[in-house]
C-alpha positions as a Markdown table, in Angstrom:
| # | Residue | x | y | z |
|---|---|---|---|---|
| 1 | Unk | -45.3 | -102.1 | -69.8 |
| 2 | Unk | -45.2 | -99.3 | -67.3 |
| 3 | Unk | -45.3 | -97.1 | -70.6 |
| 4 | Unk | -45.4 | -96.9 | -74.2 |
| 5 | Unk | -42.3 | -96.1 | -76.0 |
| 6 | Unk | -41.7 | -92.5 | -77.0 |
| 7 | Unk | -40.9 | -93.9 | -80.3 |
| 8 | Unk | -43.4 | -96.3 | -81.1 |
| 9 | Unk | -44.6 | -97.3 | -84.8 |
| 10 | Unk | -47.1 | -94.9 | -86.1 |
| 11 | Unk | -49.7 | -95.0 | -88.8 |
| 12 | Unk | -50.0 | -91.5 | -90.4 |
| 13 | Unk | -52.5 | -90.5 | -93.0 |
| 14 | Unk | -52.0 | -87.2 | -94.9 |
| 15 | Unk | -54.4 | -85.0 | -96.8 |
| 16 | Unk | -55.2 | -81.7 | -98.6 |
| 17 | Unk | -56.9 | -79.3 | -96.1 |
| 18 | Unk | -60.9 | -79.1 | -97.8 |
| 19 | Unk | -60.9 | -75.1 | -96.5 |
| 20 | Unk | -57.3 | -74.2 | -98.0 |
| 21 | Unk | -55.3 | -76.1 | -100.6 |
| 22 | Unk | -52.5 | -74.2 | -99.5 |
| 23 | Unk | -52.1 | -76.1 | -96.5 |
| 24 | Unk | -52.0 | -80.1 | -95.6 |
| 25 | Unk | -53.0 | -82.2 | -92.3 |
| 26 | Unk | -50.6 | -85.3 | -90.9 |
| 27 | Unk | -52.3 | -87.4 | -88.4 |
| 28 | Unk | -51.3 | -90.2 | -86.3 |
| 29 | Unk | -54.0 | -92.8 | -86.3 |
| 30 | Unk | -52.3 | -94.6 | -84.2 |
| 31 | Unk | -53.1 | -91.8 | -81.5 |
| 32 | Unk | -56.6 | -90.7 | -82.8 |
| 33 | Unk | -57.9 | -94.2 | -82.9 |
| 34 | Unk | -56.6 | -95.7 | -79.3 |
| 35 | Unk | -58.8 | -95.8 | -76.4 |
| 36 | Unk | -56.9 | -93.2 | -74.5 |
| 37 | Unk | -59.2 | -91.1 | -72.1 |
| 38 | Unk | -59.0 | -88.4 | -69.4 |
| 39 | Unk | -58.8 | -90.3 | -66.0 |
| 40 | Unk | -58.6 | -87.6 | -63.7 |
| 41 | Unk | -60.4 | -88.5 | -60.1 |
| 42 | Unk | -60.5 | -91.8 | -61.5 |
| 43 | Unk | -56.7 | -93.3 | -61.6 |
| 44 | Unk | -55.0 | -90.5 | -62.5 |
| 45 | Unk | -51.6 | -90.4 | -60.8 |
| 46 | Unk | -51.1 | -87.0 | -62.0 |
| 47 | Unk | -47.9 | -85.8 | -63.2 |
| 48 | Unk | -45.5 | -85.8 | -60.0 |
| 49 | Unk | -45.6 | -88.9 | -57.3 |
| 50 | Unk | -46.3 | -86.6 | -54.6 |
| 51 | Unk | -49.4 | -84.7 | -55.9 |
| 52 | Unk | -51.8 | -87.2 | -57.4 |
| 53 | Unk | -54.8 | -85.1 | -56.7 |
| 54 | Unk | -53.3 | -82.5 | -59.1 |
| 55 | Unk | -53.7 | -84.6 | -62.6 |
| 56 | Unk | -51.3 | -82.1 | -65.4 |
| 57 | Unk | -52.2 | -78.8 | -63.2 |
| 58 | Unk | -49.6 | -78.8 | -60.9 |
| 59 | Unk | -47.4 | -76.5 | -63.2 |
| 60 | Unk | -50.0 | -74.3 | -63.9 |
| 61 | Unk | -51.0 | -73.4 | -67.9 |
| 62 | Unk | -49.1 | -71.1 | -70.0 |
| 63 | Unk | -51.4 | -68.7 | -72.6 |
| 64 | Unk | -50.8 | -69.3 | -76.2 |
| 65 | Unk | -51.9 | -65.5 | -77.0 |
| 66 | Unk | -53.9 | -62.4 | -75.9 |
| 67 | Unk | -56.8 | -64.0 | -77.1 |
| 68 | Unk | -56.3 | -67.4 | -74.9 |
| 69 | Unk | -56.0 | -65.1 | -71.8 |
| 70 | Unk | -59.0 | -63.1 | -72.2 |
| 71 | Unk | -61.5 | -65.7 | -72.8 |
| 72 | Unk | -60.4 | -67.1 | -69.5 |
| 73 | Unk | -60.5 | -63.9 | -68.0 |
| 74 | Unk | -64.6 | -63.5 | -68.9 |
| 75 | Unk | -64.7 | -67.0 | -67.2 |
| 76 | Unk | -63.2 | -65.4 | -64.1 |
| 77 | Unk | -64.9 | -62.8 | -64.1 |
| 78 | Unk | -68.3 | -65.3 | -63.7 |
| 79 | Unk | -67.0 | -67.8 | -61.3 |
| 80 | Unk | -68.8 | -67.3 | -57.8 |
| 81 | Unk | -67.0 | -68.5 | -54.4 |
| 82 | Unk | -69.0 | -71.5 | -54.5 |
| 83 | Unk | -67.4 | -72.7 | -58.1 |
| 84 | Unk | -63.9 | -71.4 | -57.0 |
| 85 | Unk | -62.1 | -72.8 | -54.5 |
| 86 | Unk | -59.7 | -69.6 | -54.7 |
| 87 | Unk | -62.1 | -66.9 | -55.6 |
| 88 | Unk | -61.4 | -64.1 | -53.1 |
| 89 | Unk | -57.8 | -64.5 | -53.8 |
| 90 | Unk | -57.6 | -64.9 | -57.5 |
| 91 | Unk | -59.9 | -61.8 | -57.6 |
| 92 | Unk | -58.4 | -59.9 | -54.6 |
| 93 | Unk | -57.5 | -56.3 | -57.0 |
| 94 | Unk | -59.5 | -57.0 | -60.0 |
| 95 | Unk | -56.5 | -58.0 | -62.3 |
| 96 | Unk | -55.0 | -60.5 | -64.3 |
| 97 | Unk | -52.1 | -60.6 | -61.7 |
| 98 | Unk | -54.1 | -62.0 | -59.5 |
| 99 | Unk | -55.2 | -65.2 | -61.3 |
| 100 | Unk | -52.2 | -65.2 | -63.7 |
| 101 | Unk | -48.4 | -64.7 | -63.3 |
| 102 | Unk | -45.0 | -64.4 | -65.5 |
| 103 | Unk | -42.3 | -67.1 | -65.7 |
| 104 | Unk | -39.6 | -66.7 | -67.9 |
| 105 | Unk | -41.5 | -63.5 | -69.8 |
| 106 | Unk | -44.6 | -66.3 | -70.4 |
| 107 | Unk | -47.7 | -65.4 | -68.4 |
| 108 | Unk | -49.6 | -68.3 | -67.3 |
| 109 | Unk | -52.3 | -69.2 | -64.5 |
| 110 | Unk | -50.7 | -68.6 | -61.0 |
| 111 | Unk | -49.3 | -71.2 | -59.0 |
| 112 | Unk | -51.0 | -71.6 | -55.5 |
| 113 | Unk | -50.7 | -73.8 | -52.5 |
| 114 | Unk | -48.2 | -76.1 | -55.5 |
| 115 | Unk | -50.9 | -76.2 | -57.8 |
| 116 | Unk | -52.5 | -73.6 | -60.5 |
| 117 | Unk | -55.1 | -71.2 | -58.8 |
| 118 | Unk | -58.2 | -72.7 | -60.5 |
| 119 | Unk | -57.3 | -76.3 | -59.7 |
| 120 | Unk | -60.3 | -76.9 | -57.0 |
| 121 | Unk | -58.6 | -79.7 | -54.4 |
| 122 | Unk | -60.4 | -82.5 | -52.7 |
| 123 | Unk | -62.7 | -81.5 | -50.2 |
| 124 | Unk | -64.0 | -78.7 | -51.6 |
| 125 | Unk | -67.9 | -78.7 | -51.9 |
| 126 | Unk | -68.0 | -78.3 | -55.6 |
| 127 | Unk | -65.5 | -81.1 | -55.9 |
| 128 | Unk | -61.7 | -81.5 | -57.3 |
| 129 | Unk | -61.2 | -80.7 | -60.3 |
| 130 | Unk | -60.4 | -77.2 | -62.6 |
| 131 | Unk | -63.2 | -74.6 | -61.4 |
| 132 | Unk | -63.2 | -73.5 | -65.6 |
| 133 | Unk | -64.0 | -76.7 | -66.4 |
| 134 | Unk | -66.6 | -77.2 | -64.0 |
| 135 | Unk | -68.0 | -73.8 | -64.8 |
| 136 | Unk | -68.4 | -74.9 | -68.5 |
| 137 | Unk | -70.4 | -78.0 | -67.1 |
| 138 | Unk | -72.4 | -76.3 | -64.9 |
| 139 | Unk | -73.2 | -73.8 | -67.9 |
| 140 | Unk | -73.6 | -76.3 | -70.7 |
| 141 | Unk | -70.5 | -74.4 | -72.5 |
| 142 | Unk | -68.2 | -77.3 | -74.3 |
| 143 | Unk | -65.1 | -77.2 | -71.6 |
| 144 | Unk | -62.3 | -76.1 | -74.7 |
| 145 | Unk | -64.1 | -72.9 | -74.9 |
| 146 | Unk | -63.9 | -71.6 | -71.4 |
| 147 | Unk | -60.0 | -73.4 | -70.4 |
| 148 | Unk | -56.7 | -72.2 | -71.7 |
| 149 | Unk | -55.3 | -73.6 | -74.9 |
| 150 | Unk | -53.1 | -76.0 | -73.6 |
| 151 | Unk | -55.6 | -77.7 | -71.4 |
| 152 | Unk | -58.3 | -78.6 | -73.5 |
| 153 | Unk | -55.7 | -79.7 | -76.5 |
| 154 | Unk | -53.9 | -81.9 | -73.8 |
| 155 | Unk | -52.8 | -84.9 | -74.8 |
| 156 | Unk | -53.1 | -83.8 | -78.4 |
| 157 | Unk | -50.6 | -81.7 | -79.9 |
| 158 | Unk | -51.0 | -79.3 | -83.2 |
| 159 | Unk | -47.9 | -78.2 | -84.9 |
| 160 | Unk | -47.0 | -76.2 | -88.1 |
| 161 | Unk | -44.3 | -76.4 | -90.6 |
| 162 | Unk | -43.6 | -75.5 | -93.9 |
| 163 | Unk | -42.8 | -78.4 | -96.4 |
| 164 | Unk | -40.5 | -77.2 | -99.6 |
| 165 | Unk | -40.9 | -79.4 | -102.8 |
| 166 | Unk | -38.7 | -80.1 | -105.5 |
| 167 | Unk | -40.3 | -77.6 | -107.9 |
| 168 | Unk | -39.6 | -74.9 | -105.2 |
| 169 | Unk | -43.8 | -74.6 | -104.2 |
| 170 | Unk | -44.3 | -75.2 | -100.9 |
| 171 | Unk | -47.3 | -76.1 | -98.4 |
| 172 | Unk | -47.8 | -75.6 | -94.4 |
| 173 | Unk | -48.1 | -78.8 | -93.1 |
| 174 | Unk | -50.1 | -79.2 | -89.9 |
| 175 | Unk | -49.8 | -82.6 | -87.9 |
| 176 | Unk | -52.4 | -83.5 | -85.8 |
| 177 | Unk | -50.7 | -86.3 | -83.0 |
| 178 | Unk | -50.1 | -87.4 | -79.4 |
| 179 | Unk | -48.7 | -84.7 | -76.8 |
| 180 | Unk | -46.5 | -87.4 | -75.2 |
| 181 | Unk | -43.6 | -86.1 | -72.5 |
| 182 | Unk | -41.9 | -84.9 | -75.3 |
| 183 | Unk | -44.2 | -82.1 | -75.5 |
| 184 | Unk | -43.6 | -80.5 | -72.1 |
| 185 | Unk | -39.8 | -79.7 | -73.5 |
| 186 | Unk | -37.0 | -81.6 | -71.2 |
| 187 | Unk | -38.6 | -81.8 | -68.2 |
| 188 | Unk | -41.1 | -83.7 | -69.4 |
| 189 | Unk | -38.7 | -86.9 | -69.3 |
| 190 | Unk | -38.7 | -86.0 | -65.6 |
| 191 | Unk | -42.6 | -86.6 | -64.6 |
| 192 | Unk | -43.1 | -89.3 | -62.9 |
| 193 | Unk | -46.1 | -90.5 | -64.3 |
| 194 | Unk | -47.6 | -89.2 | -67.8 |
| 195 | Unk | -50.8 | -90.2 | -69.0 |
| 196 | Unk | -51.2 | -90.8 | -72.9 |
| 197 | Unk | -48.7 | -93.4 | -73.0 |
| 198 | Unk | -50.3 | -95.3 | -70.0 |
| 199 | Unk | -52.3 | -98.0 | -70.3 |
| 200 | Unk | -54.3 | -97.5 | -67.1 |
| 201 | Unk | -55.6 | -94.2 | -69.3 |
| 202 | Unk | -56.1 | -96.2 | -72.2 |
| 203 | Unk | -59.9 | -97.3 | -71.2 |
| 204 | Unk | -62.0 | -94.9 | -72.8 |
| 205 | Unk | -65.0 | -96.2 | -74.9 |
| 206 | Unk | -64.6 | -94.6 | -77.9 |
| 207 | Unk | -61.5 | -93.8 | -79.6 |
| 208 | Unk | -59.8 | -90.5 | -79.2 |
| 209 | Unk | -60.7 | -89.0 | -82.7 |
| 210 | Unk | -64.3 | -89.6 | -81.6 |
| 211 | Unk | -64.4 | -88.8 | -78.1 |
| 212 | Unk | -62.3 | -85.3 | -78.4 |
| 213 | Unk | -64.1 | -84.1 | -81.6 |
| 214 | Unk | -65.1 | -81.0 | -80.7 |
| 215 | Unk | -61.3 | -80.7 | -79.6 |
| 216 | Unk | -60.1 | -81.7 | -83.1 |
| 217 | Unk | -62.9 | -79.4 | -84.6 |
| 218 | Unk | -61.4 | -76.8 | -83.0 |
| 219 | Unk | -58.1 | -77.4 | -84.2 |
| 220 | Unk | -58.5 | -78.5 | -88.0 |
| 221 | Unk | -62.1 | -76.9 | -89.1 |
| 222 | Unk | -65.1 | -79.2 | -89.7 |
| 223 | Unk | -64.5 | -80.1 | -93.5 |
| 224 | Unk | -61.1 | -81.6 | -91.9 |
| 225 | Unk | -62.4 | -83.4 | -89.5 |
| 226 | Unk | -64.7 | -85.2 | -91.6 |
| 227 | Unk | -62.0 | -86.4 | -93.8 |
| 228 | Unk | -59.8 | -87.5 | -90.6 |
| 229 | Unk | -63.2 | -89.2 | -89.6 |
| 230 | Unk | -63.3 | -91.3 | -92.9 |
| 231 | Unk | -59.7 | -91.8 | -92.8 |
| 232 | Unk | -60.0 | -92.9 | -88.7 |
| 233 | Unk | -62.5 | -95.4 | -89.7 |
| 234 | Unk | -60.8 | -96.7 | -92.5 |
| 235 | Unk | -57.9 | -97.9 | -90.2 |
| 236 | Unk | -60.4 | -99.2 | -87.6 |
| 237 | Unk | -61.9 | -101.7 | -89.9 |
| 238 | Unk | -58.6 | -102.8 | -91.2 |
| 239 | Unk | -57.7 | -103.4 | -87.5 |
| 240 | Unk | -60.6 | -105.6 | -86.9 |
| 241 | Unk | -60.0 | -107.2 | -90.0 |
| 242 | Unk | -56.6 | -108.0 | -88.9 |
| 243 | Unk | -58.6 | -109.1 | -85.5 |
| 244 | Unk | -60.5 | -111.3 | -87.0 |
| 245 | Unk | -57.8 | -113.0 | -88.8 |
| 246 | Unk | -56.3 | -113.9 | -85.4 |
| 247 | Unk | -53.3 | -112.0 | -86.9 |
| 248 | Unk | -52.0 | -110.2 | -83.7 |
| 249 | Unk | -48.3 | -109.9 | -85.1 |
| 250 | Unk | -49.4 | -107.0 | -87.3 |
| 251 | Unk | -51.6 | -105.5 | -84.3 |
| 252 | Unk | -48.7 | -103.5 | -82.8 |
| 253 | Unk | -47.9 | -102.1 | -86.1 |
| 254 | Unk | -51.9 | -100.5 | -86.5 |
| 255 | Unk | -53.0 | -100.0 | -82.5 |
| 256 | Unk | -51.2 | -97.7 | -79.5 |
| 257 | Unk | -49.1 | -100.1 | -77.8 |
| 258 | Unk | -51.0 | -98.5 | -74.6 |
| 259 | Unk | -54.3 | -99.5 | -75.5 |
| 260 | Unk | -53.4 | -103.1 | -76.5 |
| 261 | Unk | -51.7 | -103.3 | -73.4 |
| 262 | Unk | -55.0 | -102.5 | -71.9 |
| 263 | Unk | -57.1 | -104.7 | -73.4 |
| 264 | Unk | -54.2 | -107.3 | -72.2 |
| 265 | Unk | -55.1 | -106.0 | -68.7 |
């Protein structure tokens, strides 16, 4: 299996928000409990065959707000040419149109040399990698509060709608699943490689509700997360039930199809 099916069975699990009963979270177990885990410098093929070095950064990141671009404009502002590959340019006149650039009325981080401007390339002395990231590192900050929105939620995705019920209340319903090619709009059928259906990023040692919390934090609240966590649990022990039963018809119905297919491997 080169890669899971867009479609694939999912578990969901659904629940009152504890910080606002107006509003409920759907999340995919099936995502938040595989193994997926970043593998960039470490397999990654990144996104297009002729730029593996890049990982997802080749297209550069678009903002989600005012807010998003700020907080990595204070990062700029304390990256030194030792961190950032492209310092002297992406600081050249002082402003945001140096780091950052529109397409189609969006701004995002500016595309340099193919790549976004903070994307540090192989050879550098700091090493490859994104120069916010490794700032955060460096610093002890956690990496999702220094990186633009859409980075450090990669390959998760957060979206909103609002559910009407027969006795004309309604609730916003926030579901919490896999970013899969989908995500990226129609192009994203176009990438040649993508890496949360994979299995050769399907390797990590905990799963992904564990190993992204302060991610998922971020994105539901604490109280939520610690019902996801129960919920997240729950399903694991019914998967090693199912395990230990020697009952691997039902597996594909409970685990990513990725991660099973990497524990094949």
């Amino acid at each position: 299996m080169a890669e899971a099916p867009l479609d694939l069975p999912r578990v969901w699990v659904e629940f009152t928000d504890p910080a606002d009963a107006r509003q409920r979270f759907r999340c995919d177990l099936t995502w938040l409990t595989s193994s997926w885990t970043c593998i960039f410098g470490a397999g990654c093929r990144g996104i297009y065959a002729d730029r593996p070095d890049d990982g997802c950064c080749t297209l550069g990141a678009h903002f989600t707000d005012k807010a998003d671009r700020r907080r990595v404009a204070a990062v700029v502002a304390e990256l030194g040419h030792d961190e950032w590959q492209y310092h002297d340019l992406g600081t050249a006149t002082g402003t945001k149109d140096d780091w950052s650039e529109k397409e189609d009325g969006a701004r995002k981080t500016r595309v340099v040399d193919g790549a976004c401007i903070f994307l540090n390339r192989p050879g550098f002395p700091a090493g490859a990698g994104c120069a916010l990231h490794q700032h955060a590192v460096l610093t002890g900050a956690p990496p999702h509060t220094l990186k633009p929105d859409v980075c450090w939620q990669l390959p998760t995705r957060r979206s909103y709608r609002t559910v009407e019920l027969p006795d004309e209340t309604s609730y916003l319903e926030i579901t919490i699943t896999e970013y899969d090619r989908r995500g990226w709009g129609p192009g994203g059928h176009d990438l040649d490689w993508y890496c949360s259906g994979s299995p050769e990023a399907h390797v990590g040692r905990e799963p992904v509700y564990r190993s992204c919390a302060a991610e998922l934090v971020e994105l539901m609240g604490q109280a939520a997360y610690e019902e996801l966590v129960l919920r997240a649990e729950a399903h694991l022990a019914a998967v090693k039930a199912v395990r230990a039963r020697g009952n691997r018809a039902l597996l594909p119905l409970l685990v990513h199809p990725a991660t099973l297919e990497a524990e094949r491997r």
